[in-house]
mmJSON file of the N, C-alpha and C atoms, coordinates in Angstrom:
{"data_MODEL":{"atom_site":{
"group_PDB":["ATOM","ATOM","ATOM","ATOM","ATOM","ATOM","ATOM","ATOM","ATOM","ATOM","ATOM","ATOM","ATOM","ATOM","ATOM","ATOM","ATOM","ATOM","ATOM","ATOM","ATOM","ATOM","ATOM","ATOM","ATOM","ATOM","ATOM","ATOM","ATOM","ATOM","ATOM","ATOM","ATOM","ATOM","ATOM","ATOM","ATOM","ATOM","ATOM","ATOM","ATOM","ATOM","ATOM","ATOM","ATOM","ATOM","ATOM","ATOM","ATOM","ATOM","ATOM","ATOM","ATOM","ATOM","ATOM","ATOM","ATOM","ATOM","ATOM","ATOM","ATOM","ATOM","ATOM","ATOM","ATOM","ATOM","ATOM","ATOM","ATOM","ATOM","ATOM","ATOM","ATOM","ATOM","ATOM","ATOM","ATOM","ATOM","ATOM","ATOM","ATOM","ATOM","ATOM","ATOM","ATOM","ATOM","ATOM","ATOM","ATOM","ATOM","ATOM","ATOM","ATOM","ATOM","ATOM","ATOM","ATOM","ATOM","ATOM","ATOM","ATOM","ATOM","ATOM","ATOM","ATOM","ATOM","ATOM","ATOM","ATOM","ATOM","ATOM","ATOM","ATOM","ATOM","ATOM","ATOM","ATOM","ATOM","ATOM","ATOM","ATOM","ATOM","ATOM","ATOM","ATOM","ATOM","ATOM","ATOM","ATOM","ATOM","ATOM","ATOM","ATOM","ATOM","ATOM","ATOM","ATOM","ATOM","ATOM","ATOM","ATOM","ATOM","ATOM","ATOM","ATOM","ATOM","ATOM","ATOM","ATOM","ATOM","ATOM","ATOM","ATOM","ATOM","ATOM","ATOM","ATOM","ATOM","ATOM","ATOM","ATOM","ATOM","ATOM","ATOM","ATOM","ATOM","ATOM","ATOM","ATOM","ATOM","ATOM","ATOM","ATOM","ATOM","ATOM","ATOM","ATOM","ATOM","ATOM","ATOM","ATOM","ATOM","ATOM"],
"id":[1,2,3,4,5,6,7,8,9,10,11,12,13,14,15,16,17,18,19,20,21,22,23,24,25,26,27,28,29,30,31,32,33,34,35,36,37,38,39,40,41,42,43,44,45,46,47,48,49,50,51,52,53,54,55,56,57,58,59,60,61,62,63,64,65,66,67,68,69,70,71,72,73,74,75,76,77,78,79,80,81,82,83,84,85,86,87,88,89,90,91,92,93,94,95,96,97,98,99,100,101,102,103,104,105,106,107,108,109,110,111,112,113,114,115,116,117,118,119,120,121,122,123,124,125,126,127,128,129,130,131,132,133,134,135,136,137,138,139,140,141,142,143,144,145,146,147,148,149,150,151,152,153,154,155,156,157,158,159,160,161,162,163,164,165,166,167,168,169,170,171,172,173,174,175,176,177,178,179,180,181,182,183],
"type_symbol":["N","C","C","N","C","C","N","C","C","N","C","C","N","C","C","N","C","C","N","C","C","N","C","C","N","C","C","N","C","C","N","C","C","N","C","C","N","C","C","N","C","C","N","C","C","N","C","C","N","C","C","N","C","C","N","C","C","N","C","C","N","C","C","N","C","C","N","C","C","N","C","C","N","C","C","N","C","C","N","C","C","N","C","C","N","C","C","N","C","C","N","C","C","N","C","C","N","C","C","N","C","C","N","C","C","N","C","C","N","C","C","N","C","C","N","C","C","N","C","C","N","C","C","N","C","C","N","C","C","N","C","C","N","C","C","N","C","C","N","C","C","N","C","C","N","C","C","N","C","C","N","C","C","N","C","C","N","C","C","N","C","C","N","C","C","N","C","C","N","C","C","N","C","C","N","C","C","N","C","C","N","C","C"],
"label_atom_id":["N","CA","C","N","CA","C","N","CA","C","N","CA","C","N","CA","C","N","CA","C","N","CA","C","N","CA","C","N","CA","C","N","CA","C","N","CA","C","N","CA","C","N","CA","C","N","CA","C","N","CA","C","N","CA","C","N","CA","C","N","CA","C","N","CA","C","N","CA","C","N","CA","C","N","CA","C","N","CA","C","N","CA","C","N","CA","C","N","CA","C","N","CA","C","N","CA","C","N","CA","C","N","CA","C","N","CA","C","N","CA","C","N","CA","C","N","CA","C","N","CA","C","N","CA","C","N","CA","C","N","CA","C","N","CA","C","N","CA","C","N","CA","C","N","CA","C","N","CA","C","N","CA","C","N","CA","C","N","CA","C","N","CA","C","N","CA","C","N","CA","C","N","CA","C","N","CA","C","N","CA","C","N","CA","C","N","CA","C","N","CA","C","N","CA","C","N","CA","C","N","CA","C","N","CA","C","N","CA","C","N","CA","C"],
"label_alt_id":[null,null,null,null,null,null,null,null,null,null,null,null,null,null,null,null,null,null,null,null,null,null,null,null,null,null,null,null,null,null,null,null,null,null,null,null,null,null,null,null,null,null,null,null,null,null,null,null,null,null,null,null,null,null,null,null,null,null,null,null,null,null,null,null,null,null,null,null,null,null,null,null,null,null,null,null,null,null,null,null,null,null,null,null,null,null,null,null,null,null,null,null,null,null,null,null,null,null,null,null,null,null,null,null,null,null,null,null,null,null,null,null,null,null,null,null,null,null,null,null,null,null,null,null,null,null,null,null,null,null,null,null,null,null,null,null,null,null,null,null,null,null,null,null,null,null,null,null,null,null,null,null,null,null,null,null,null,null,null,null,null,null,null,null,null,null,null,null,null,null,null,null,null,null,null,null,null,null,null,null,null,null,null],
"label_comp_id":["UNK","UNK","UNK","UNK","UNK","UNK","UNK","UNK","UNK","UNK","UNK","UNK","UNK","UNK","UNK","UNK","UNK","UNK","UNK","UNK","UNK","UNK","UNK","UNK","UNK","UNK","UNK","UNK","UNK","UNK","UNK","UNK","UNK","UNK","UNK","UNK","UNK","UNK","UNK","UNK","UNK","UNK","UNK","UNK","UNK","UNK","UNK","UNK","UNK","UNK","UNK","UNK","UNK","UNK","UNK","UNK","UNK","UNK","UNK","UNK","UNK","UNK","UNK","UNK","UNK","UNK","UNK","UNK","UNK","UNK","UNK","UNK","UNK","UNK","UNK","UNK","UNK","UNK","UNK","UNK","UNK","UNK","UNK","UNK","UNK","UNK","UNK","UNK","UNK","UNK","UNK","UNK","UNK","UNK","UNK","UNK","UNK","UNK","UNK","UNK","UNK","UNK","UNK","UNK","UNK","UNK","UNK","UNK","UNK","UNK","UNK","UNK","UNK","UNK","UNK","UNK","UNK","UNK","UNK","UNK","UNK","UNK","UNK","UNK","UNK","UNK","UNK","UNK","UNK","UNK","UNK","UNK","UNK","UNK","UNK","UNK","UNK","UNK","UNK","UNK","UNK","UNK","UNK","UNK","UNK","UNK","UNK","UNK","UNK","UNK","UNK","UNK","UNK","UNK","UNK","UNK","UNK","UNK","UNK","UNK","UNK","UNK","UNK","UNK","UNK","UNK","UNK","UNK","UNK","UNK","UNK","UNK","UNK","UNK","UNK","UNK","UNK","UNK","UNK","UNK","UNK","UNK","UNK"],
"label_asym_id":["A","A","A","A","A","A","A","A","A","A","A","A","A","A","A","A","A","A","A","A","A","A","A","A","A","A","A","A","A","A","A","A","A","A","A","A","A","A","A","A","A","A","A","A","A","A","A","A","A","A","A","A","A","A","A","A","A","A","A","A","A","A","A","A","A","A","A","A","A","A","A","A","A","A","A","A","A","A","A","A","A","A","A","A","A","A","A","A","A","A","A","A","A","A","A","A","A","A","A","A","A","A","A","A","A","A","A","A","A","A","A","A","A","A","A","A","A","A","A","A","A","A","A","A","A","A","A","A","A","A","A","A","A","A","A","A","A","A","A","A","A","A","A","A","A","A","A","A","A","A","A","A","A","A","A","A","A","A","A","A","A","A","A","A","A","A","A","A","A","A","A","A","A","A","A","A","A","A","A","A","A","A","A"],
"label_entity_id":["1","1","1","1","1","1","1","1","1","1","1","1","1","1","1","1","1","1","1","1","1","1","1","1","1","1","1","1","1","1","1","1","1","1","1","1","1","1","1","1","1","1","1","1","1","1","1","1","1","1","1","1","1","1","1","1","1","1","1","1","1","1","1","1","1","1","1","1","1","1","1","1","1","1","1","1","1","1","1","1","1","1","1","1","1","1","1","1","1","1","1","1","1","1","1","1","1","1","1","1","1","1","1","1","1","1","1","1","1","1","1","1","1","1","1","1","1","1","1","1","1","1","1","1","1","1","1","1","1","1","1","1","1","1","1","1","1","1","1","1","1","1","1","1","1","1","1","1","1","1","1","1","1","1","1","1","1","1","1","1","1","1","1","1","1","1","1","1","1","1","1","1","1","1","1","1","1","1","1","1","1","1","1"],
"label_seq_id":[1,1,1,2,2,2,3,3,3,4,4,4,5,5,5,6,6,6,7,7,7,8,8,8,9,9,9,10,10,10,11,11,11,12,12,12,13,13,13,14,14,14,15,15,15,16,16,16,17,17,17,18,18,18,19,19,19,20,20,20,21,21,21,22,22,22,23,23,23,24,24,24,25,25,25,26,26,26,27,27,27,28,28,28,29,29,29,30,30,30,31,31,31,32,32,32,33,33,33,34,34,34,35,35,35,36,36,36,37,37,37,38,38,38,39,39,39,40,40,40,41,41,41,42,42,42,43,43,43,44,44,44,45,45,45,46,46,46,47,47,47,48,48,48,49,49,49,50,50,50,51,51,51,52,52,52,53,53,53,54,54,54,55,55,55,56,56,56,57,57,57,58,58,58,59,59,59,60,60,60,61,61,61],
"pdbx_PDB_ins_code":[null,null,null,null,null,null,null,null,null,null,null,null,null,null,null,null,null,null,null,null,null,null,null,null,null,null,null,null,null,null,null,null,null,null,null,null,null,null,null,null,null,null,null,null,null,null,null,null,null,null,null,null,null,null,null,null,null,null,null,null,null,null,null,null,null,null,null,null,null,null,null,null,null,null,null,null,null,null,null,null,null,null,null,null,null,null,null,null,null,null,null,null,null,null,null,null,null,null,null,null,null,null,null,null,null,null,null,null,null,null,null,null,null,null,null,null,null,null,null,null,null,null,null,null,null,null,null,null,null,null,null,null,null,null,null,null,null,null,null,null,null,null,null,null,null,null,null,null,null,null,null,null,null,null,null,null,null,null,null,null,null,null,null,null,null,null,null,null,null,null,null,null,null,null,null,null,null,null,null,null,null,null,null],
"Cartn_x":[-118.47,-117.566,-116.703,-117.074,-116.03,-114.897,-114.26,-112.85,-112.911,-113.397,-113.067,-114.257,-115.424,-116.297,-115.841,-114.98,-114.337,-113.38,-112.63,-111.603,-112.134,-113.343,-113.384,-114.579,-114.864,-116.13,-115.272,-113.619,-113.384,-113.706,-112.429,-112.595,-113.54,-114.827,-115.866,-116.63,-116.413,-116.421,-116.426,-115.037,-113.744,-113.943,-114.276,-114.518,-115.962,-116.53,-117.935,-117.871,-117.293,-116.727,-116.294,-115.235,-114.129,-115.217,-116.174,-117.492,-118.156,-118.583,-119.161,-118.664,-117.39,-116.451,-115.147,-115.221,-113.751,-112.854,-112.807,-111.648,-110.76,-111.078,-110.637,-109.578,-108.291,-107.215,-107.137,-106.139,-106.04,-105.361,-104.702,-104.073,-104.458,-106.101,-107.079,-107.497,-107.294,-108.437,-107.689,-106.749,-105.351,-105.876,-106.518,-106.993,-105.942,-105.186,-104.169,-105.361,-104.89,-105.906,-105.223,-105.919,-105.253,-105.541,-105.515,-105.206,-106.686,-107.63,-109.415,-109.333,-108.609,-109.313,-108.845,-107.425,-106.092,-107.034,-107.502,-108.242,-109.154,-110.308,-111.669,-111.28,-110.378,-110.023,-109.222,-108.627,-108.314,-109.274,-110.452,-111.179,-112.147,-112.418,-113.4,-112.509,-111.325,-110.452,-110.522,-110.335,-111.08,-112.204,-112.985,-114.12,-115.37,-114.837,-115.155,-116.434,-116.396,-117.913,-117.159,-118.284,-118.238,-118.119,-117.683,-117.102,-118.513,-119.584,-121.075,-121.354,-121.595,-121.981,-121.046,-119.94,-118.837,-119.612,-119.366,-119.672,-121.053,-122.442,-123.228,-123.549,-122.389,-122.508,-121.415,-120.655,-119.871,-121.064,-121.616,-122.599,-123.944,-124.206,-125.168,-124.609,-123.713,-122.966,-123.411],
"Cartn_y":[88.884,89.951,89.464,89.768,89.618,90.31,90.209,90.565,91.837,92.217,93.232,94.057,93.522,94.424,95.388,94.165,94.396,95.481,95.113,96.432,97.379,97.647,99.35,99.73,98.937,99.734,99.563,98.673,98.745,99.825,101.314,102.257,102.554,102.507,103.149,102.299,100.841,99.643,100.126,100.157,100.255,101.168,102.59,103.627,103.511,102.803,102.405,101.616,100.312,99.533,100.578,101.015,101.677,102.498,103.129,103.964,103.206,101.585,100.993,100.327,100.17,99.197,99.992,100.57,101.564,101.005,100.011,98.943,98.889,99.133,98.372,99.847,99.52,100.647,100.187,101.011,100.825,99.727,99.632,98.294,97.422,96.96,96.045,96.076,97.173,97.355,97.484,96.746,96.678,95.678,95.583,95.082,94.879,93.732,93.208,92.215,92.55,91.633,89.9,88.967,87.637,87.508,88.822,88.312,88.095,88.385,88.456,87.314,86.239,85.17,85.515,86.324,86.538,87.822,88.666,89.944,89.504,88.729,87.979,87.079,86.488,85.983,87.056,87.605,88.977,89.995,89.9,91.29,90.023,88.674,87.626,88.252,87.956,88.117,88.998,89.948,91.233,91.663,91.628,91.652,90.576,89.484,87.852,87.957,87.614,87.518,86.183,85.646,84.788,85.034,84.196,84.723,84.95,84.3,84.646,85.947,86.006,87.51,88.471,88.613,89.283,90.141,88.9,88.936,89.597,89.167,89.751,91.182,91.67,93.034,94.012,93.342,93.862,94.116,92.771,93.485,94.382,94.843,95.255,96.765,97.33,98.367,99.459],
"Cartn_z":[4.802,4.454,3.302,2.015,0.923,0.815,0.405,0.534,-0.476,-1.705,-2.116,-2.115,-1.315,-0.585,0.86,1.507,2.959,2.712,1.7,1.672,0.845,0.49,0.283,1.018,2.231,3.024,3.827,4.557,6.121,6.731,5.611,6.591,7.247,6.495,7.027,8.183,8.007,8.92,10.46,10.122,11.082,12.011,11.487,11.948,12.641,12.458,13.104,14.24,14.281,15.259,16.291,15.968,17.0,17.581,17.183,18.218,18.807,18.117,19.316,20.312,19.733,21.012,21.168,22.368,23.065,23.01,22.977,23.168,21.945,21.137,19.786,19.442,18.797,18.486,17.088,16.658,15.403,14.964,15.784,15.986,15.233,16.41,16.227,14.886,14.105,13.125,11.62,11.676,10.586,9.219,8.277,7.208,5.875,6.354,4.833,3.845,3.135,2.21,1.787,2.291,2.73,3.968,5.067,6.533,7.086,6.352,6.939,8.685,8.458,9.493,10.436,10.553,11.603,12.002,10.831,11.752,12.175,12.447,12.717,14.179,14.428,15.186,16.125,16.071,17.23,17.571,16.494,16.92,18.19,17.812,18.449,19.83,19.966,21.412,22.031,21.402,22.399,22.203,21.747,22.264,22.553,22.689,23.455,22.672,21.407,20.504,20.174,19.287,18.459,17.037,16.429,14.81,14.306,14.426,13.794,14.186,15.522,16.286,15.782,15.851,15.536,13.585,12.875,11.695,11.462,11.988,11.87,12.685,13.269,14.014,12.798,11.75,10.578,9.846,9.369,8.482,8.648,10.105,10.34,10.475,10.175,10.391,9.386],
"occupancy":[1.0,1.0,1.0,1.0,1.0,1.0,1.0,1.0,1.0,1.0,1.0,1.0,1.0,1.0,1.0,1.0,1.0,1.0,1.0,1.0,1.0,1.0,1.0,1.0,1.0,1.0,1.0,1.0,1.0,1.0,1.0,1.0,1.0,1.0,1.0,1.0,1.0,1.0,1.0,1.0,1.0,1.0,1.0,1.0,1.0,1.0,1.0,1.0,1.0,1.0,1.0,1.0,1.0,1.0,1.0,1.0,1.0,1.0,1.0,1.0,1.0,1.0,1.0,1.0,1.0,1.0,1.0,1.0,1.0,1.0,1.0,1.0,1.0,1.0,1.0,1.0,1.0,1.0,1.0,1.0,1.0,1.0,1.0,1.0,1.0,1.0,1.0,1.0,1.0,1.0,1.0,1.0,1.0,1.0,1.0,1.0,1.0,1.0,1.0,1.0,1.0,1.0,1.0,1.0,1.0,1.0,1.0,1.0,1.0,1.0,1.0,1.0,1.0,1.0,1.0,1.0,1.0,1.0,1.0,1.0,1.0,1.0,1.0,1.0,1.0,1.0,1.0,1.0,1.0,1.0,1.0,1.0,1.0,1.0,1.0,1.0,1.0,1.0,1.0,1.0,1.0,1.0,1.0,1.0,1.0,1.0,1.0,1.0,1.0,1.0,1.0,1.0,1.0,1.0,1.0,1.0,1.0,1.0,1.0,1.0,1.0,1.0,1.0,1.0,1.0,1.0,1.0,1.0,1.0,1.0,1.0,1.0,1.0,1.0,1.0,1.0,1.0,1.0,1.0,1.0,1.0,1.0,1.0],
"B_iso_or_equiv":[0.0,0.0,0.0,0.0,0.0,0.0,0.0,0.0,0.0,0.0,0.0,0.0,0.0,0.0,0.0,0.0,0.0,0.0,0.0,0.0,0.0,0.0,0.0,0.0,0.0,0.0,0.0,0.0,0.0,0.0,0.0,0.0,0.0,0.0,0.0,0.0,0.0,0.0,0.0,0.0,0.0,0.0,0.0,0.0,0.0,0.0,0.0,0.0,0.0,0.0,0.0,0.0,0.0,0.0,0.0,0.0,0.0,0.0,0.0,0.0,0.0,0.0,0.0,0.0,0.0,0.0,0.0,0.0,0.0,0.0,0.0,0.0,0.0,0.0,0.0,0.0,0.0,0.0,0.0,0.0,0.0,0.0,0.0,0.0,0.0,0.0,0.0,0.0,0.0,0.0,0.0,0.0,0.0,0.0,0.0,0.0,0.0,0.0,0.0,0.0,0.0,0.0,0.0,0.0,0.0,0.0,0.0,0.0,0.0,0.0,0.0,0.0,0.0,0.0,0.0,0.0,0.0,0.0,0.0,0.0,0.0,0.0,0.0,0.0,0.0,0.0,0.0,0.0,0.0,0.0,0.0,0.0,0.0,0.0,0.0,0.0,0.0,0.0,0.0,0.0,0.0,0.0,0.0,0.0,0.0,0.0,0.0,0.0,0.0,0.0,0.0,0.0,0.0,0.0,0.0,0.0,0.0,0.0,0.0,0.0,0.0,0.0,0.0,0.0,0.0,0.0,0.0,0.0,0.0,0.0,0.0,0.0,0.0,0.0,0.0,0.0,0.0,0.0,0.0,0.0,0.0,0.0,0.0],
"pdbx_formal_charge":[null,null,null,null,null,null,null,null,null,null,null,null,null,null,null,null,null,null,null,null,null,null,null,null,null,null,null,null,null,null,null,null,null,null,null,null,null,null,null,null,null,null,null,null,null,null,null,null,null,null,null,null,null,null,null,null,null,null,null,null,null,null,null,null,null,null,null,null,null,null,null,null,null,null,null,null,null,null,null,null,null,null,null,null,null,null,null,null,null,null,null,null,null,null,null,null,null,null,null,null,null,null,null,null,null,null,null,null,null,null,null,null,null,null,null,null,null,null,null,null,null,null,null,null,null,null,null,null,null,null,null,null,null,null,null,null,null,null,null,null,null,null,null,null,null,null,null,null,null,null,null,null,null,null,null,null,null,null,null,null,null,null,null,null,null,null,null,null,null,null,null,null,null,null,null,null,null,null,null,null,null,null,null],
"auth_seq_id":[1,1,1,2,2,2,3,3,3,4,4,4,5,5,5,6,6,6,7,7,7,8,8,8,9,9,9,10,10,10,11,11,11,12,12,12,13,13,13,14,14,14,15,15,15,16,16,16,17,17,17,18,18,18,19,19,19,20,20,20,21,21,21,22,22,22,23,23,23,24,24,24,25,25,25,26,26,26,27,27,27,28,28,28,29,29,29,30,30,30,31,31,31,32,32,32,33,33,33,34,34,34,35,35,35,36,36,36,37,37,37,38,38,38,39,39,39,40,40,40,41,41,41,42,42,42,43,43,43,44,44,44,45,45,45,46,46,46,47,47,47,48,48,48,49,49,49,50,50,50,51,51,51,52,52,52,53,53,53,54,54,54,55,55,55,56,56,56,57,57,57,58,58,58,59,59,59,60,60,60,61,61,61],
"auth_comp_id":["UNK","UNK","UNK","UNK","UNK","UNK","UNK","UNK","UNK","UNK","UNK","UNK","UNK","UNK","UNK","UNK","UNK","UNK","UNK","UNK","UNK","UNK","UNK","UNK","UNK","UNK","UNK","UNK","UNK","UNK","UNK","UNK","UNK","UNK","UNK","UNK","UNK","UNK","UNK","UNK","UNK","UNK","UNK","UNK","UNK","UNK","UNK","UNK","UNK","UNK","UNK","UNK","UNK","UNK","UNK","UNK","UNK","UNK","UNK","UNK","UNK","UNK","UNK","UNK","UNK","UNK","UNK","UNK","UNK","UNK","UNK","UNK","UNK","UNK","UNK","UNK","UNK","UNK","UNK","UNK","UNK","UNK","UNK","UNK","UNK","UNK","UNK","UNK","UNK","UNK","UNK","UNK","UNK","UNK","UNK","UNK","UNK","UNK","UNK","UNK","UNK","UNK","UNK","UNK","UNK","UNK","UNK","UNK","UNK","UNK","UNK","UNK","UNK","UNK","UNK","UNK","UNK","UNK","UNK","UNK","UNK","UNK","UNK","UNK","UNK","UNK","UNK","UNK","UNK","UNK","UNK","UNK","UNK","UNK","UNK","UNK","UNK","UNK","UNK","UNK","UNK","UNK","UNK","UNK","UNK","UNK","UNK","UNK","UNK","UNK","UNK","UNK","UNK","UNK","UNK","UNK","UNK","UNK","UNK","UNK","UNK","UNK","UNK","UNK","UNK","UNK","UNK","UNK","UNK","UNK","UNK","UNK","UNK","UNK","UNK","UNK","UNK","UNK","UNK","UNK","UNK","UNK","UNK"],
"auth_asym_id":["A","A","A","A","A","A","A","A","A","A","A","A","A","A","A","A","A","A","A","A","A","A","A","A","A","A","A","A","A","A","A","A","A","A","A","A","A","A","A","A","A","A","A","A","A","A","A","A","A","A","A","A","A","A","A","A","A","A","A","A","A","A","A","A","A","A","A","A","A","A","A","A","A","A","A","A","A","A","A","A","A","A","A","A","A","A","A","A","A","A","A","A","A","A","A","A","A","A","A","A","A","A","A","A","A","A","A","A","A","A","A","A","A","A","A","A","A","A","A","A","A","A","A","A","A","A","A","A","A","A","A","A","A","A","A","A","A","A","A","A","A","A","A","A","A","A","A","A","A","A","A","A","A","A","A","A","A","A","A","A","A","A","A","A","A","A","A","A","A","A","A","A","A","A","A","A","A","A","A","A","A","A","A"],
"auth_atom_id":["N","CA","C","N","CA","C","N","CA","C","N","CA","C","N","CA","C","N","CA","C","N","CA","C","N","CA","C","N","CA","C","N","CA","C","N","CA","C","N","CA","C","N","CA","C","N","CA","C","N","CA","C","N","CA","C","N","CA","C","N","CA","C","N","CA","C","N","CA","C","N","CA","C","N","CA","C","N","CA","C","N","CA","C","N","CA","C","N","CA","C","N","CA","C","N","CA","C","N","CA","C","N","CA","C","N","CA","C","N","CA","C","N","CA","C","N","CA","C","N","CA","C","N","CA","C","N","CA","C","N","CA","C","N","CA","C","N","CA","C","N","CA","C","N","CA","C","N","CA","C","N","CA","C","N","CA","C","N","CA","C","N","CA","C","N","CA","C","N","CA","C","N","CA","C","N","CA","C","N","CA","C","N","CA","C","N","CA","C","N","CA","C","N","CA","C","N","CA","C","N","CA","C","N","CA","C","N","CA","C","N","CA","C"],
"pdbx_PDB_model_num":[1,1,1,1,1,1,1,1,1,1,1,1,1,1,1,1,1,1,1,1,1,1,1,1,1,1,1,1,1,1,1,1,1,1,1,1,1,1,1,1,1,1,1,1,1,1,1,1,1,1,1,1,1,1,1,1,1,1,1,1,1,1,1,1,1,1,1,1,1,1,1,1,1,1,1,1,1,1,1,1,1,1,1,1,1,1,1,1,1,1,1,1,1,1,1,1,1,1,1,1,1,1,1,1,1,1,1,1,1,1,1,1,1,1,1,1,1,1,1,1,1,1,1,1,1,1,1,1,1,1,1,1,1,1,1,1,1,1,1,1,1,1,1,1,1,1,1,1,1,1,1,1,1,1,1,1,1,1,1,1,1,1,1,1,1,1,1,1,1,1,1,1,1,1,1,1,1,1,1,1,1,1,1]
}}}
């Protein structure tokens, strides 16, 4: 996830995630640009993935 790839597909990301995982609020799904590892590491927490799995379920989106 590059960073100025990440921020102009999140929304659409984001909005994808949040359908496959109920769990996730908007909260969860808050994209500052700088913060990538702080968001990667909270989305790993709730939904108990691994940063690889995690990552390759972003880019498979």
């Amino acid at each position: 996830m590059k960073a100025e790839e990440s921020k102009g597909n999140w929304d659409e990301q984001k909005d994808k995630l949040k359908q496959k995982f109920a769990a996730l609020t908007d909260n969860d799904m808050l994209f500052k640009e700088g913060t990538k590892d702080e968001l990667i590491t909270k989305l790993q927490q709730k939904l108990g993935k691994t940063k690889e799995e995690l990552l390759k379920i972003i880019e498979g989106l």
